[in-house]
N, C-alpha and C positions, 0 to 999 in steps of 0.2 A: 470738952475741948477736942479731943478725941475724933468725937463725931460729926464736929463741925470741917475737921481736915478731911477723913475720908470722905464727908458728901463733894466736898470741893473736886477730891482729884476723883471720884466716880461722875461729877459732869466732864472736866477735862477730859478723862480715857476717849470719849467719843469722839470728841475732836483731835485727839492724838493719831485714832484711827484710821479716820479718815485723812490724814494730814499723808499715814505713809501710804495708802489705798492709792492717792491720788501719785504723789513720787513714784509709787512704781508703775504706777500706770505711764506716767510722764516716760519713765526709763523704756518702758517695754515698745512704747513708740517711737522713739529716738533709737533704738536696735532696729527695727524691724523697716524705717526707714535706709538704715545705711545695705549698700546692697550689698553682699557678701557671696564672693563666687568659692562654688567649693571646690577642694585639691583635684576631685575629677574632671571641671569645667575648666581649669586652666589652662591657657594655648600659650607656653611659652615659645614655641614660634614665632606667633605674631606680635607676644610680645616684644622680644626679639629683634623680628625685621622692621617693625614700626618706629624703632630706633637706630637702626645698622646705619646711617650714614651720619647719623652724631656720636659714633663708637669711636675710638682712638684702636683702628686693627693695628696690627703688627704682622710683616710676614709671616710662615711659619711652614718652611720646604720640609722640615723634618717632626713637622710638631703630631704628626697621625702617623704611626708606625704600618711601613709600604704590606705588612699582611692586614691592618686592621681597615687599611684601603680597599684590600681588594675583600675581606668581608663583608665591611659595609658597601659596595660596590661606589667608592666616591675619590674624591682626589683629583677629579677629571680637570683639572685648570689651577688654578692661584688656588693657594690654601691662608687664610689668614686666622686671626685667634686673638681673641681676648681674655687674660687674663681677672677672676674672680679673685679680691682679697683672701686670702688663705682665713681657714678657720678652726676650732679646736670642738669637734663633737665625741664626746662619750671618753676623753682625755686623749684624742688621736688626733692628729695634724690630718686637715683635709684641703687637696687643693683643686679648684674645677676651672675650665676653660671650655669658650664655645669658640670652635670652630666653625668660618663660612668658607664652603668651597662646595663644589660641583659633581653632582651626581653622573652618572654612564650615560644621560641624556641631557647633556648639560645646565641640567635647571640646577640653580643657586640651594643649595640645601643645609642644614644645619648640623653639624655635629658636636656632641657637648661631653666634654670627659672629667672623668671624680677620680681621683689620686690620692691614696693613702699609702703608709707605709707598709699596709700588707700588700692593696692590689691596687690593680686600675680599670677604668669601666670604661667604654666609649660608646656613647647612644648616639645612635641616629634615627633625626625627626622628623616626622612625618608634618606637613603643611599646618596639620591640623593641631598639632602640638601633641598627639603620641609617640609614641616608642615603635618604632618601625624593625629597627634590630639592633643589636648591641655586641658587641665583645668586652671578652675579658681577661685577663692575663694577674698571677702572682705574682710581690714585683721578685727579678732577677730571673725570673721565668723568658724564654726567647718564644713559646709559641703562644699565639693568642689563639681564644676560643671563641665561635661566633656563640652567644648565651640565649635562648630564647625567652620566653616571658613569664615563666616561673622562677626561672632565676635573677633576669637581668629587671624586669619588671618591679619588686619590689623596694630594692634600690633605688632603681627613677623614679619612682613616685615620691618617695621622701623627698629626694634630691630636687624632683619640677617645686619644689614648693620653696626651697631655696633660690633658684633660678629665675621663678617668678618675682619672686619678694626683689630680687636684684634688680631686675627686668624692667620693673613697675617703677623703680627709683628713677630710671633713667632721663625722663623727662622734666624732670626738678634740676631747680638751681647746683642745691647739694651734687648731685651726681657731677653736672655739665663743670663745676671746680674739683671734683673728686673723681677723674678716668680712671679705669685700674689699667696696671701696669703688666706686662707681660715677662 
């Protein structure tokens, strides 16, 4: 009796084999068609501007503090800013906002800032969607520091991946009923 169930499931196995061979094959081609851009390829600039006139700005005369202006060399016209729904990373309140206003040559440029309860960051973007230069300041601190790319760099890169993920919603329904508020 025995031996009549193992011959049974010794023909089954083959076919069980093959049954998952093929599912993961099925899988592996179903990944490998969805394209997936990696954190280094992301331009949220243009994610960004590709969106800017279905944003809900809000003025913001005071919202880039007048040294982190003249670091980032920007400020040159209207300053406006979008608020990012606030978040809770690694148990710490964090809040980010991208500012549009005007570089020393009045081209329309990006600047996007991360707030937590220690400090604050403010990145400015390059066309291409990198980190062109940044300041940074402790908060209750009154002088900001322009931060170069070993410091202000690894920060923004976590942070583009958040910005994108934002950025990317933008043109969905979801988003166009859900503006964030400043």
């Amino acid at each position: 009796m025995n031996t009549i169930r193992f011959r049974k499931l010794l023909w089954l196995a083959p076919i069980a084999v093959i049954t998952i061979a093929w599912q993961s094959a099925a899988n592996l081609r179903a990944q490998a068609a969805k394209p997936a851009a990696p954190a280094g390829q992301v331009n949220v600039a243009k994610d960004i501007m590709d969106h800017k006139d279905a944003l809900n700005w809000k003025p913001a005369a005071n919202g880039i503090p007048a040294d982190v202006c003249t670091i980032l060399q920007v400020c040159n016209g209207d300053v406006k800013v979008v608020a990012l729904p606030r978040t809770t990373e690694g148990g710490q309140p964090v809040g980010r906002g991208v500012f549009l206003t005007q570089d020393d040559k009045k081209a329309e440029v990006l600047v996007l800032e991360r707030q937590t309860p220690v400090d604050t960051y403010f990145f400015l973007l390059t066309p291409q969607g990198t980190l062109a230069k940044a300041a940074y300041a402790q908060v209750n601190s009154r002088s900001w520091l322009p931060v170069g790319m070993a410091l202000g760099g690894p920060v923004f890169d976590k942070d583009k991946v958040v910005w994108h993920n934002w950025a990317s919603k933008l043109g969905t329904a979801a988003a166009a009923d859900k503006k964030p508020e400043s």
